[in-house]
mmCIF file of the N, C-alpha and C atoms, coordinates in Angstrom:
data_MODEL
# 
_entry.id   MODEL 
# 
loop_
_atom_site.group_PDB 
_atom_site.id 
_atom_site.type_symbol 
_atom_site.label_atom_id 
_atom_site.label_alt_id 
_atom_site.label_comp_id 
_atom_site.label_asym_id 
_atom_site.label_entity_id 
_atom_site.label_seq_id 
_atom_site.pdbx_PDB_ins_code 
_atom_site.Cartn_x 
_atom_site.Cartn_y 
_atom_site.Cartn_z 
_atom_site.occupancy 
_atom_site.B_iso_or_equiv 
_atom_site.pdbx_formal_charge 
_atom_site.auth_seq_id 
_atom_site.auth_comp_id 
_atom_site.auth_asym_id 
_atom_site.auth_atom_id 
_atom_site.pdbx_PDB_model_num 
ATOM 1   N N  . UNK A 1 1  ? 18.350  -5.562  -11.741 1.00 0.00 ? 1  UNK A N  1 
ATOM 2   C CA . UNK A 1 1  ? 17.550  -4.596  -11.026 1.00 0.00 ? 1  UNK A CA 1 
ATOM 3   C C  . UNK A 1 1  ? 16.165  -5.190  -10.784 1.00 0.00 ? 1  UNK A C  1 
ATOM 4   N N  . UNK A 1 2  ? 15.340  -5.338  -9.583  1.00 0.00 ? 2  UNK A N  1 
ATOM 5   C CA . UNK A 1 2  ? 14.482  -5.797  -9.473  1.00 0.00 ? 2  UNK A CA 1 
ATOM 6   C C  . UNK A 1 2  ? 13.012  -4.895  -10.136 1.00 0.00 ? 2  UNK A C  1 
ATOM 7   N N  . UNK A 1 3  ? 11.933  -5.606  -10.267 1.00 0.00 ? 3  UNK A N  1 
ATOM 8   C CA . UNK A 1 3  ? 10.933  -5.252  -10.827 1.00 0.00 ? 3  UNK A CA 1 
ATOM 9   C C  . UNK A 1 3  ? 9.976   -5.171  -9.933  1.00 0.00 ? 3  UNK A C  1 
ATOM 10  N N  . UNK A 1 4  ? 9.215   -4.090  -10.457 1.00 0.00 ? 4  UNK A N  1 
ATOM 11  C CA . UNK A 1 4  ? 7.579   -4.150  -10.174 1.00 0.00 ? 4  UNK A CA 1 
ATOM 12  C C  . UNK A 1 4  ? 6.879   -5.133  -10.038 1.00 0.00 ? 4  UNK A C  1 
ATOM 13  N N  . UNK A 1 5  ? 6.054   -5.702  -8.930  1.00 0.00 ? 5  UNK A N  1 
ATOM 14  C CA . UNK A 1 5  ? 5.460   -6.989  -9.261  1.00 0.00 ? 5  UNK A CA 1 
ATOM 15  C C  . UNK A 1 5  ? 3.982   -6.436  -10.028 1.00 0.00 ? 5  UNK A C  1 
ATOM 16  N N  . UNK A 1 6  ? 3.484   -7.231  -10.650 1.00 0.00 ? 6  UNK A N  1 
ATOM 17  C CA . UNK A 1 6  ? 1.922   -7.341  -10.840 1.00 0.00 ? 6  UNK A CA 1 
ATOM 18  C C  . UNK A 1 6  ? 1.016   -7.495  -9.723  1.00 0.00 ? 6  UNK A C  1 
ATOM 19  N N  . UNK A 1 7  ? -0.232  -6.533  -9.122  1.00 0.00 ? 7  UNK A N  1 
ATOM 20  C CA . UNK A 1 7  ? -0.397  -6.855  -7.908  1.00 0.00 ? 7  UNK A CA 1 
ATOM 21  C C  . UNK A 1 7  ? -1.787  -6.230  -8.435  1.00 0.00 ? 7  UNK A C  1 
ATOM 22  N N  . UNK A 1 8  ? -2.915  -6.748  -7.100  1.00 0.00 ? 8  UNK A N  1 
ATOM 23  C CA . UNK A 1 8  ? -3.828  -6.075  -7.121  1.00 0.00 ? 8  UNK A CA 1 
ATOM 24  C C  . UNK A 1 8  ? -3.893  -5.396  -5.799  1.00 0.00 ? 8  UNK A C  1 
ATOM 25  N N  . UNK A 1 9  ? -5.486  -4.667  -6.133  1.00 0.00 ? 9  UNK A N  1 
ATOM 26  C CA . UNK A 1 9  ? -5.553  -3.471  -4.960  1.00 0.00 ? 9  UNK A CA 1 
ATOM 27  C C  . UNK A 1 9  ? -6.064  -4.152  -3.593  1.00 0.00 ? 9  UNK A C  1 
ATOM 28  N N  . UNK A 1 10 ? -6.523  -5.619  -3.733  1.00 0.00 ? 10 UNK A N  1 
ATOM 29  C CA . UNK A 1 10 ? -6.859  -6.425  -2.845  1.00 0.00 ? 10 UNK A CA 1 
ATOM 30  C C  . UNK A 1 10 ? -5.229  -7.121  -2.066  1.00 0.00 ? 10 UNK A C  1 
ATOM 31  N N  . UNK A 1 11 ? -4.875  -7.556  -2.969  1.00 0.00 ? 11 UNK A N  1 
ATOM 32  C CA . UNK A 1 11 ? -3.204  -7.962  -1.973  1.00 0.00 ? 11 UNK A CA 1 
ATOM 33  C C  . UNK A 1 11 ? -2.894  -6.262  -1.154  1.00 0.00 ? 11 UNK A C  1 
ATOM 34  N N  . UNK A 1 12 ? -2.611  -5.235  -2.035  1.00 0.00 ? 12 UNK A N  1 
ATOM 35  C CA . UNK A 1 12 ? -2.432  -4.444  -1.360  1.00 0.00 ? 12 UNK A CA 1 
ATOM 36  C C  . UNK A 1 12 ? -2.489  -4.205  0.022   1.00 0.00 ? 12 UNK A C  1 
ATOM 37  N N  . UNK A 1 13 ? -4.012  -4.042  0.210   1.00 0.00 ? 13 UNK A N  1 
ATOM 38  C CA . UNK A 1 13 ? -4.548  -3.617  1.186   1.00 0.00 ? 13 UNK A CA 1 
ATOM 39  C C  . UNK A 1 13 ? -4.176  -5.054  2.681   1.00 0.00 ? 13 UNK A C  1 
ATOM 40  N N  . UNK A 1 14 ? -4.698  -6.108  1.860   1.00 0.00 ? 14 UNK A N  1 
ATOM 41  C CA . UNK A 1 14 ? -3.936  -6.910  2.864   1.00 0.00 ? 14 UNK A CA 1 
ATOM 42  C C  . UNK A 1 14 ? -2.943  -6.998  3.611   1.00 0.00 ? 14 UNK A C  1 
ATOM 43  N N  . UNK A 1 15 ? -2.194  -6.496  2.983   1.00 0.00 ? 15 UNK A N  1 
ATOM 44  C CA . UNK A 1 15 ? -0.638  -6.452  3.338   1.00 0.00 ? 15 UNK A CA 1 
ATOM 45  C C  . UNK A 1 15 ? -0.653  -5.022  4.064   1.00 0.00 ? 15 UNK A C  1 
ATOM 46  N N  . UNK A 1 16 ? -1.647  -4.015  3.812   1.00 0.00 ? 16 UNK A N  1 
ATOM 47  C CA . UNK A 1 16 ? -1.293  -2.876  4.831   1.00 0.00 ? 16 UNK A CA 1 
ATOM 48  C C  . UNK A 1 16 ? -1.754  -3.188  6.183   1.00 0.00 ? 16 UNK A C  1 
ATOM 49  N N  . UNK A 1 17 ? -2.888  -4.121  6.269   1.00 0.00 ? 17 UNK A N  1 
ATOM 50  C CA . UNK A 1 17 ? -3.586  -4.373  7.153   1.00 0.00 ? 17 UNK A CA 1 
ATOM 51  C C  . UNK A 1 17 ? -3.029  -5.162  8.372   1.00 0.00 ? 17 UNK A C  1 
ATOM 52  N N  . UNK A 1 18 ? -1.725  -5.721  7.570   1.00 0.00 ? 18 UNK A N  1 
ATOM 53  C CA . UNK A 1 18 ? -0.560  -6.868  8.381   1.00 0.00 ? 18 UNK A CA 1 
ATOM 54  C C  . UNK A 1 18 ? 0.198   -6.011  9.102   1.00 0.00 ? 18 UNK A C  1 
ATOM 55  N N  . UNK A 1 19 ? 0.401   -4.657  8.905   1.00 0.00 ? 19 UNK A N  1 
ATOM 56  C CA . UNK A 1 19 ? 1.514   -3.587  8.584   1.00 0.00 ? 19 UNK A CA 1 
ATOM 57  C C  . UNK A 1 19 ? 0.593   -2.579  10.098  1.00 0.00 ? 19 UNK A C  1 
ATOM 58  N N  . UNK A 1 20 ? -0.758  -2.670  10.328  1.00 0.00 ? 20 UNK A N  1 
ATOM 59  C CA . UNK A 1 20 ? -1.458  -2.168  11.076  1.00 0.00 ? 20 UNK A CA 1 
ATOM 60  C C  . UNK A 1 20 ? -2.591  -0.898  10.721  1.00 0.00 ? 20 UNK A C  1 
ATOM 61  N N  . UNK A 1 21 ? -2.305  -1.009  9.477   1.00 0.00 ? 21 UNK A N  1 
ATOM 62  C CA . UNK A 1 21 ? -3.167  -0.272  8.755   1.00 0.00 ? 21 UNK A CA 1 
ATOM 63  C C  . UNK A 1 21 ? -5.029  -0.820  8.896   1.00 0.00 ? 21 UNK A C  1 
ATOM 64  N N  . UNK A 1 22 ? -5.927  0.256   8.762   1.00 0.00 ? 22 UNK A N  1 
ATOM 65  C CA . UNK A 1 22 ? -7.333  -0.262  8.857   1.00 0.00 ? 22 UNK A CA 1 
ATOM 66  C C  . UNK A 1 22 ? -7.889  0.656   7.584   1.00 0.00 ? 22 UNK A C  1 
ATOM 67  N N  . UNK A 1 23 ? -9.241  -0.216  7.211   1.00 0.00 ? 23 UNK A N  1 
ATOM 68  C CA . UNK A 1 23 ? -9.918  0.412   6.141   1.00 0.00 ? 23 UNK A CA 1 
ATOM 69  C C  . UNK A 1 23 ? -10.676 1.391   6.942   1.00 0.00 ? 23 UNK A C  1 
ATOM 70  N N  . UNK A 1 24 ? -10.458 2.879   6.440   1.00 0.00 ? 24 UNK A N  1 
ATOM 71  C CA . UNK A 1 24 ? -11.444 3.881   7.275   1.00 0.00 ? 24 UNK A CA 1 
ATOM 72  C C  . UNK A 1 24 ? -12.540 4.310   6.400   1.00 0.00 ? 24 UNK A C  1 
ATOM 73  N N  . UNK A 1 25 ? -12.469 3.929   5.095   1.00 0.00 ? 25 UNK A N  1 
ATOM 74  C CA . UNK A 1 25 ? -13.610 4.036   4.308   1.00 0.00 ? 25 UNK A CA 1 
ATOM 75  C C  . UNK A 1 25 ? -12.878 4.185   2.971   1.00 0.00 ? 25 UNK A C  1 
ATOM 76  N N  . UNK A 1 26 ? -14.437 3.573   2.045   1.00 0.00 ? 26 UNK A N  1 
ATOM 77  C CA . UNK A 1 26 ? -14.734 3.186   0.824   1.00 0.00 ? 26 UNK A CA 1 
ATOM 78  C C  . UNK A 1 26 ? -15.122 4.451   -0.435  1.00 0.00 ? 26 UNK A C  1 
ATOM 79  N N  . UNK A 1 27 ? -14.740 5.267   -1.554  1.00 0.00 ? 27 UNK A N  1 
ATOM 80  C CA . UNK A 1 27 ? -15.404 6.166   -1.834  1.00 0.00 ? 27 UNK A CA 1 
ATOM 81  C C  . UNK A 1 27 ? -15.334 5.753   -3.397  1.00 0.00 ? 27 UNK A C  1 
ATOM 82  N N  . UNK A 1 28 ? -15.970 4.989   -4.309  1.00 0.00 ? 28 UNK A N  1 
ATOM 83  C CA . UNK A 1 28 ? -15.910 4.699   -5.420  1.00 0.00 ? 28 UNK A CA 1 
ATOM 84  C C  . UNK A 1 28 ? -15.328 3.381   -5.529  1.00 0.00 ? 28 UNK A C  1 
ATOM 85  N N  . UNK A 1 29 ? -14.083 3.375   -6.373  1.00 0.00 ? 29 UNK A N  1 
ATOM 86  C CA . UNK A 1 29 ? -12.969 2.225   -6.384  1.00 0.00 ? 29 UNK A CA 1 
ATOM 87  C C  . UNK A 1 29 ? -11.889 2.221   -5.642  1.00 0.00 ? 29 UNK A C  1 
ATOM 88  N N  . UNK A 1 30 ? -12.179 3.457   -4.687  1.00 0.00 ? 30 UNK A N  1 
ATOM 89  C CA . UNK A 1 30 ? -10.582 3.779   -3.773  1.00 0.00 ? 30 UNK A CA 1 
ATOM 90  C C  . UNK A 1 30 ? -10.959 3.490   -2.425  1.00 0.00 ? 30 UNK A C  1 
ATOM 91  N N  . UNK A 1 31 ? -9.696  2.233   -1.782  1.00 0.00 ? 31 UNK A N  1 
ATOM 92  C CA . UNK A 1 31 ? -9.987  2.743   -0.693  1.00 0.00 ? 31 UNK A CA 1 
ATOM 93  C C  . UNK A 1 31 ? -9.176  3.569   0.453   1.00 0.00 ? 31 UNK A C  1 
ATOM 94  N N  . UNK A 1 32 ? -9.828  4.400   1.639   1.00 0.00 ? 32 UNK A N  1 
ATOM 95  C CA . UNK A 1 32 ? -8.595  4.635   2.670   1.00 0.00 ? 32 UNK A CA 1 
ATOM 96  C C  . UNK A 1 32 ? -8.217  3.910   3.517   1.00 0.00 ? 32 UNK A C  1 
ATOM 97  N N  . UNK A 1 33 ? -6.710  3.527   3.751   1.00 0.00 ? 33 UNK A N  1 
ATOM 98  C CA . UNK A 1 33 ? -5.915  3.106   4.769   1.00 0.00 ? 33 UNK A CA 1 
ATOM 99  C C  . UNK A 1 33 ? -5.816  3.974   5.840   1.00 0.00 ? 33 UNK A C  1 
ATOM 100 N N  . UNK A 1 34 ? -6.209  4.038   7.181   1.00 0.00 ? 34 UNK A N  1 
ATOM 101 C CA . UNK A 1 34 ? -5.391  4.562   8.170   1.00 0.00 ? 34 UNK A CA 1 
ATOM 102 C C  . UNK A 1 34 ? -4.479  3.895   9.296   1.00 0.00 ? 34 UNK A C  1 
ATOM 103 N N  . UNK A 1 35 ? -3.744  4.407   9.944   1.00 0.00 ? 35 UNK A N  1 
ATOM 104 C CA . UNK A 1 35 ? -3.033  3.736   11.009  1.00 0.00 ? 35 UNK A CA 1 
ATOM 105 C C  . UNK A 1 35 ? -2.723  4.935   11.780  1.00 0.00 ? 35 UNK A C  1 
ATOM 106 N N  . UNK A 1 36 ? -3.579  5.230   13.077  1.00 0.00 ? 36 UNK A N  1 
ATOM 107 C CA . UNK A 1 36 ? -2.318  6.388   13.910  1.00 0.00 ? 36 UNK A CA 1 
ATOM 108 C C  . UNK A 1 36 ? -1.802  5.735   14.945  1.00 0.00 ? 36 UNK A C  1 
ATOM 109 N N  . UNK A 1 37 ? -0.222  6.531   14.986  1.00 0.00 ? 37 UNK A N  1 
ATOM 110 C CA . UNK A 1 37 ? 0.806   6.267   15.553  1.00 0.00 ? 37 UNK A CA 1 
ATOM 111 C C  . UNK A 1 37 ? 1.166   7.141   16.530  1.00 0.00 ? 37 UNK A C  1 
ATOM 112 N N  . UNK A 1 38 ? 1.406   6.859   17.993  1.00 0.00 ? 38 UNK A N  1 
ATOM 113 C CA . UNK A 1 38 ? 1.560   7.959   18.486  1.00 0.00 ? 38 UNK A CA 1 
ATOM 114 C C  . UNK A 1 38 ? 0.549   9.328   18.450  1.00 0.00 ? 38 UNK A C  1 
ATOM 115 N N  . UNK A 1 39 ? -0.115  9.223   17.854  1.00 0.00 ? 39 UNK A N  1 
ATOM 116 C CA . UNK A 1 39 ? -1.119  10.500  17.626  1.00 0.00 ? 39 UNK A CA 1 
ATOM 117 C C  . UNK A 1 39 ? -0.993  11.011  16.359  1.00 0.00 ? 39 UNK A C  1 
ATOM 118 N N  . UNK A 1 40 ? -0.050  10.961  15.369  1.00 0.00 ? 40 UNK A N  1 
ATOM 119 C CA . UNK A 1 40 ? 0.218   10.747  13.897  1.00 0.00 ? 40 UNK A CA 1 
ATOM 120 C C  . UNK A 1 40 ? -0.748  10.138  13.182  1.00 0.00 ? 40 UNK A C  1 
ATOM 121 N N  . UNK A 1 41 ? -1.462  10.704  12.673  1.00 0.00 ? 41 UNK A N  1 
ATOM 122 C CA . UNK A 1 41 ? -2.415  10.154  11.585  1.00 0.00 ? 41 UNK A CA 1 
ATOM 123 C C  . UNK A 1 41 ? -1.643  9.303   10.383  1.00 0.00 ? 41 UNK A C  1 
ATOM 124 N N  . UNK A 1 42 ? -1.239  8.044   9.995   1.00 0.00 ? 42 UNK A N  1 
ATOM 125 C CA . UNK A 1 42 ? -0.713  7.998   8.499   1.00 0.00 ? 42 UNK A CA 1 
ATOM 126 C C  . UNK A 1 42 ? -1.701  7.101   7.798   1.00 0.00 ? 42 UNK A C  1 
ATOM 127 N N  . UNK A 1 43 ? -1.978  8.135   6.578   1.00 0.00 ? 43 UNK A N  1 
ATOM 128 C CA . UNK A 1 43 ? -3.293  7.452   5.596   1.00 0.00 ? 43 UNK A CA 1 
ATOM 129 C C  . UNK A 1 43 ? -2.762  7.674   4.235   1.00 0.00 ? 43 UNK A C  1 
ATOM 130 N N  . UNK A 1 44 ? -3.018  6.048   3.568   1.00 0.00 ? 44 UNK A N  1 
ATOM 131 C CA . UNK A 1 44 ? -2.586  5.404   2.438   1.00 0.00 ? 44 UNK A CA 1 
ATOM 132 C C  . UNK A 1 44 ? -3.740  5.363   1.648   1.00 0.00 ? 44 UNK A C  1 
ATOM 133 N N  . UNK A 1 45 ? -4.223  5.531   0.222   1.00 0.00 ? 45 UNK A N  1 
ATOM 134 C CA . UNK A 1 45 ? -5.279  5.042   -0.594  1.00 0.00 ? 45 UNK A CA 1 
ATOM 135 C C  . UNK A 1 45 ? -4.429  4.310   -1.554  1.00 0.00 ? 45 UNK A C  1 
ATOM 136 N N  . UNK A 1 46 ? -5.554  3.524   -1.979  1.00 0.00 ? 46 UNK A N  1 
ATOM 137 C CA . UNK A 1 46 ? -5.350  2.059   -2.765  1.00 0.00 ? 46 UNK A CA 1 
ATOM 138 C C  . UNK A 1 46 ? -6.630  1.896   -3.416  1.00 0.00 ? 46 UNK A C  1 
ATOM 139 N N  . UNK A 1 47 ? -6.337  2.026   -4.802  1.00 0.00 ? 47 UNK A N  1 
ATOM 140 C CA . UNK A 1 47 ? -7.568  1.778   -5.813  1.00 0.00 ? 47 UNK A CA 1 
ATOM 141 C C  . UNK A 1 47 ? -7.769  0.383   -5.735  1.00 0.00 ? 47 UNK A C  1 
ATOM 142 N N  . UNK A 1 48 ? -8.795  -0.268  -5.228  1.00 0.00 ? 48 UNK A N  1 
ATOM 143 C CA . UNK A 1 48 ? -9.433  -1.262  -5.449  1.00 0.00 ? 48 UNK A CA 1 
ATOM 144 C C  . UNK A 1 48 ? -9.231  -2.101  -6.956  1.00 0.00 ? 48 UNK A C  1 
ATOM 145 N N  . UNK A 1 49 ? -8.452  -2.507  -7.676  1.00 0.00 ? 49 UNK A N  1 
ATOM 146 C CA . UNK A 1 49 ? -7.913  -2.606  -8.817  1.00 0.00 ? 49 UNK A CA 1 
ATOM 147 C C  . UNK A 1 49 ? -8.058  -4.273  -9.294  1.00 0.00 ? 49 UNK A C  1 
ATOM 148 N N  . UNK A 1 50 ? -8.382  -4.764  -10.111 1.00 0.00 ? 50 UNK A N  1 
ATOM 149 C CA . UNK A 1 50 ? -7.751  -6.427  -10.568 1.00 0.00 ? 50 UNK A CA 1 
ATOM 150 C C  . UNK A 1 50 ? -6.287  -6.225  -10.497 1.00 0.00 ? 50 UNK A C  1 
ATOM 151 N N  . UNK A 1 51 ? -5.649  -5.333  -10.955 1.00 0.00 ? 51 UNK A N  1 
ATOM 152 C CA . UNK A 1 51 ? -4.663  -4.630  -11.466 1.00 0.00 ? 51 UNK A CA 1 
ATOM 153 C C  . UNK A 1 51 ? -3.914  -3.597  -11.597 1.00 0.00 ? 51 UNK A C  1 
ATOM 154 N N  . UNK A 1 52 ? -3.060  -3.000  -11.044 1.00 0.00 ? 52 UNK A N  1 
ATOM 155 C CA . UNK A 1 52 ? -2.942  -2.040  -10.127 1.00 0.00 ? 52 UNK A CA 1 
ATOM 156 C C  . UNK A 1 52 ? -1.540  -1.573  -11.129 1.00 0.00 ? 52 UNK A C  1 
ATOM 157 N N  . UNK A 1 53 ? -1.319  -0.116  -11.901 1.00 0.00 ? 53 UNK A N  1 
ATOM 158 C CA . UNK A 1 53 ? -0.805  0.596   -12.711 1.00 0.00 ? 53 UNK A CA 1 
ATOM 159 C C  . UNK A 1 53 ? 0.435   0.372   -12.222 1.00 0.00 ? 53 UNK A C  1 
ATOM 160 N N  . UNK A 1 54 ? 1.572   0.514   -12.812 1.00 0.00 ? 54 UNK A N  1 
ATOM 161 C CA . UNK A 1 54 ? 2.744   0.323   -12.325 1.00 0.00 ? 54 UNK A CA 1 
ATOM 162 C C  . UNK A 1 54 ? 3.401   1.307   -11.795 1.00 0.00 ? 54 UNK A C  1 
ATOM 163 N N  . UNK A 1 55 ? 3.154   2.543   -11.849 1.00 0.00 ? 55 UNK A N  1 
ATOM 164 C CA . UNK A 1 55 ? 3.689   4.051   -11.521 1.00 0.00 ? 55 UNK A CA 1 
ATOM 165 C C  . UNK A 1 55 ? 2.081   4.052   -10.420 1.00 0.00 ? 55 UNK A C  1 
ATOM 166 N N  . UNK A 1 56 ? 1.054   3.782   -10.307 1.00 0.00 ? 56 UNK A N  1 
ATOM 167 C CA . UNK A 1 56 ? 0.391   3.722   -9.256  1.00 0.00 ? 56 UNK A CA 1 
ATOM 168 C C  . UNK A 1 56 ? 0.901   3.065   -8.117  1.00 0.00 ? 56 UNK A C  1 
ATOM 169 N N  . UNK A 1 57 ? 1.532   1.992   -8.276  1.00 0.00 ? 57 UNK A N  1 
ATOM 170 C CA . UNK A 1 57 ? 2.123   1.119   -7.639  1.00 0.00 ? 57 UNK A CA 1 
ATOM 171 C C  . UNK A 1 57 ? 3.170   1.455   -6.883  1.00 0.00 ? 57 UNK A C  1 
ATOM 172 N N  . UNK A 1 58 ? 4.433   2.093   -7.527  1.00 0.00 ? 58 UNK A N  1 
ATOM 173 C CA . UNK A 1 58 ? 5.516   3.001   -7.065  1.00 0.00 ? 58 UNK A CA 1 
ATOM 174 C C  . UNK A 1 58 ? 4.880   4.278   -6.324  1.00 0.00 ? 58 UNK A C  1 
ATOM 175 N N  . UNK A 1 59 ? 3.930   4.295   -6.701  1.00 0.00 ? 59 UNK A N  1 
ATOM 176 C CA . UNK A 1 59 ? 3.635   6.033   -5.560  1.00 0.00 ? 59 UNK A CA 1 
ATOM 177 C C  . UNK A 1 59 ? 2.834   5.674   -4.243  1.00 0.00 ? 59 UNK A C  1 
ATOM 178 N N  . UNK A 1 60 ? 2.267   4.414   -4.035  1.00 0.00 ? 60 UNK A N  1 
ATOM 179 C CA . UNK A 1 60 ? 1.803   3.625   -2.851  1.00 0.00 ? 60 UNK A CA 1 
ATOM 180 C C  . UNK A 1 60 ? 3.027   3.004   -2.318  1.00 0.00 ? 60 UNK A C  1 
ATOM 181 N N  . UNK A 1 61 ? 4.099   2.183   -2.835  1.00 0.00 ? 61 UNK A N  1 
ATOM 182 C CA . UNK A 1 61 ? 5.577   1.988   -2.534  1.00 0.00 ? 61 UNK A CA 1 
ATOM 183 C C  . UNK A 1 61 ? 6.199   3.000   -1.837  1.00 0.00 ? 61 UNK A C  1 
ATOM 184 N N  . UNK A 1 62 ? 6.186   4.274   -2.597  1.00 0.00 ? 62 UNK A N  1 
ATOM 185 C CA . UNK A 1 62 ? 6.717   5.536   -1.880  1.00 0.00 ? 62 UNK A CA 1 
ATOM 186 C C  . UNK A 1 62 ? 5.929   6.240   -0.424  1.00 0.00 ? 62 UNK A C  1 
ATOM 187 N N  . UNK A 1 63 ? 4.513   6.251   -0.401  1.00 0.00 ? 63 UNK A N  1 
ATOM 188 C CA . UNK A 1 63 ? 3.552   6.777   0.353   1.00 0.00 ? 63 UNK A CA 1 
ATOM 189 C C  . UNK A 1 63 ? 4.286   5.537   1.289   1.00 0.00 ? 63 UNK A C  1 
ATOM 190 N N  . UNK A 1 64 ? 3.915   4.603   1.342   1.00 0.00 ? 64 UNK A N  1 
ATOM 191 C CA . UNK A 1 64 ? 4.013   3.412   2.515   1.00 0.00 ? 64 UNK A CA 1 
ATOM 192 C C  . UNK A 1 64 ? 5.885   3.480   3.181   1.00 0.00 ? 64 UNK A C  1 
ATOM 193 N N  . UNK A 1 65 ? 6.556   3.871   2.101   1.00 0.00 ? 65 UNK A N  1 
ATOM 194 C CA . UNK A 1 65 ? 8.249   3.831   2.508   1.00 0.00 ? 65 UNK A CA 1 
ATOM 195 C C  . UNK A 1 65 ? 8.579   5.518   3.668   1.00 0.00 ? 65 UNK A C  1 
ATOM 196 N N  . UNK A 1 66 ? 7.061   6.327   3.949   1.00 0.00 ? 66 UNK A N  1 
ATOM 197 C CA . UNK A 1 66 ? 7.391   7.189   4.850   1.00 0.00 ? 66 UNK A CA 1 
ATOM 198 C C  . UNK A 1 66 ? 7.142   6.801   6.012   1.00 0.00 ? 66 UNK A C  1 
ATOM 199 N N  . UNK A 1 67 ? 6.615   5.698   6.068   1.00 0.00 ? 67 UNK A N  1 
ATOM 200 C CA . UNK A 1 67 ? 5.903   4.935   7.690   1.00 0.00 ? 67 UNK A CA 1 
ATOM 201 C C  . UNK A 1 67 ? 6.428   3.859   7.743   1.00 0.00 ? 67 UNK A C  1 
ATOM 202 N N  . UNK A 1 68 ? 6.562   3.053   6.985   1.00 0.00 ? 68 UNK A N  1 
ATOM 203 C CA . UNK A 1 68 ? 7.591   1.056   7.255   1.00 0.00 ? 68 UNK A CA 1 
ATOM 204 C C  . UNK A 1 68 ? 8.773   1.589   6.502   1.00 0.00 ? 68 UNK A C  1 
ATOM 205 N N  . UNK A 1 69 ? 9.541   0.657   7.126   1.00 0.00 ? 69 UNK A N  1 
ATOM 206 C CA . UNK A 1 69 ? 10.846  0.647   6.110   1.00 0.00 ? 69 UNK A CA 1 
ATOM 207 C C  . UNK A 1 69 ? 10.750  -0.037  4.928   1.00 0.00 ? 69 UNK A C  1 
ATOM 208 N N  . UNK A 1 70 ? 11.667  0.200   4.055   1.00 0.00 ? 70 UNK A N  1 
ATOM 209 C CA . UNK A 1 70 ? 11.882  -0.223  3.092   1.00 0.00 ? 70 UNK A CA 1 
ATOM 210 C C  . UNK A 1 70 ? 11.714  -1.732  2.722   1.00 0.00 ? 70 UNK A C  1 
ATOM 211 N N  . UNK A 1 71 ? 12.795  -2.303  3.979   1.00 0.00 ? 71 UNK A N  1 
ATOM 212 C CA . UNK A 1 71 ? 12.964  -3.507  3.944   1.00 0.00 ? 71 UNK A CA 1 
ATOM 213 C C  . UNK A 1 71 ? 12.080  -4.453  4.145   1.00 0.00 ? 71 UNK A C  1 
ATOM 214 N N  . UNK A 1 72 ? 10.642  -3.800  4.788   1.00 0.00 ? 72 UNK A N  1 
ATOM 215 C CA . UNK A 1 72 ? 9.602   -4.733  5.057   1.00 0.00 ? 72 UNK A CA 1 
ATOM 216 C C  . UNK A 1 72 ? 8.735   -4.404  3.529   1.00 0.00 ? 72 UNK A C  1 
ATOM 217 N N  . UNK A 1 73 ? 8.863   -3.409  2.836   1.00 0.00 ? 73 UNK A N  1 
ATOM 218 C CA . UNK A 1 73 ? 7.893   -3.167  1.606   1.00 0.00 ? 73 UNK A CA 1 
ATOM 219 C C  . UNK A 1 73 ? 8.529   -4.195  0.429   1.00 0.00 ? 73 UNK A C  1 
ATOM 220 N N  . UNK A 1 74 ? 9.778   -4.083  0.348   1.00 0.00 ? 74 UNK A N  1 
ATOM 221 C CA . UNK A 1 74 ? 10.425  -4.728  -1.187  1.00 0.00 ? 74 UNK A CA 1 
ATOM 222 C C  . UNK A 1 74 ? 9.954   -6.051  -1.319  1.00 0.00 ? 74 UNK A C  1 
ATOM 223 N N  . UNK A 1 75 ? 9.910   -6.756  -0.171  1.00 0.00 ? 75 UNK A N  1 
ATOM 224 C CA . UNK A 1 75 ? 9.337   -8.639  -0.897  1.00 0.00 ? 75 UNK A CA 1 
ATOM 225 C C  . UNK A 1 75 ? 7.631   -8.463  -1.400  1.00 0.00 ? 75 UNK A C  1 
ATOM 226 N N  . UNK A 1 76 ? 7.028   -7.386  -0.801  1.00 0.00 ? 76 UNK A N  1 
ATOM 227 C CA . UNK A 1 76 ? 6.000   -7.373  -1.470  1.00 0.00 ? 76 UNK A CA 1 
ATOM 228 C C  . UNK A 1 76 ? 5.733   -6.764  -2.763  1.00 0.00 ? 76 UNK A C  1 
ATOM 229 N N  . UNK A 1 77 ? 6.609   -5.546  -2.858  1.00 0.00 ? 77 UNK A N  1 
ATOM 230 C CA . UNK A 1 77 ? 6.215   -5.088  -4.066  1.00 0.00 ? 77 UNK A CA 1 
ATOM 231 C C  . UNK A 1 77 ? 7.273   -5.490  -5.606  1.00 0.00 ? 77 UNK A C  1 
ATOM 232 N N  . UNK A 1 78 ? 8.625   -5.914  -5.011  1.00 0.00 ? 78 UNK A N  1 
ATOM 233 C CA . UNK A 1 78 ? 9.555   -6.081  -5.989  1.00 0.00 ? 78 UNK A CA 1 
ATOM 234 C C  . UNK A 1 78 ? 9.696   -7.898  -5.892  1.00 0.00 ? 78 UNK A C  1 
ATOM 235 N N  . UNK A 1 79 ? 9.988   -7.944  -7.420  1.00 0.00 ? 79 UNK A N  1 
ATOM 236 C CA . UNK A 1 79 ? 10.819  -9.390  -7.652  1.00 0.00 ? 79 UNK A CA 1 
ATOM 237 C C  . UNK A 1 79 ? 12.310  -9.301  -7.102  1.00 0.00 ? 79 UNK A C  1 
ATOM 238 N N  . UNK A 1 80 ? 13.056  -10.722 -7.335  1.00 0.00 ? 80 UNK A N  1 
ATOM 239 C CA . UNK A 1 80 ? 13.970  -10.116 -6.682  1.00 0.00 ? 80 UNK A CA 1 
ATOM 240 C C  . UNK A 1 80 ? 15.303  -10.228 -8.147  1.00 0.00 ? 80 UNK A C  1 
# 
């Protein structure tokens, strides 16, 4: 069964940004992702992290698996 990778909130965001996502702002250690689609607002936050919780991780996995598919999220977030 594949695993959680170890990631920070900086790869994160990179990778949303590949995905078409933009930083719409900064509020502490979090930041917001937006991307609209069609007129669809879809907005992701991502704690700015060294290190990024592993059940934090899965609920940004899940948030991001309602807008990309699956198949483009798993090489980033899972081993194989």
């Amino acid at each position: 069964m594949p695993k959680l990778k170890r990631l920070s909130g900086k790869e994160v965001v990179r990778f949303c940004e590949r995905l078409g996502f933009r930083v719409s702002r900064q509020r502490g250690s979090h930041i917001n992702l937006i991307r609209e689609i069609q007129g669809h607002r879809q907005v992701v936050t991502v704690p700015n992290h060294k290190e990024i919780d592993r059940g934090t991780l899965h609920a940004i996995f899940r948030k991001l698996s309602l807008f990309v598919s699956e198949t483009e999220l798993y090489p980033l977030f899972y081993t194989d």
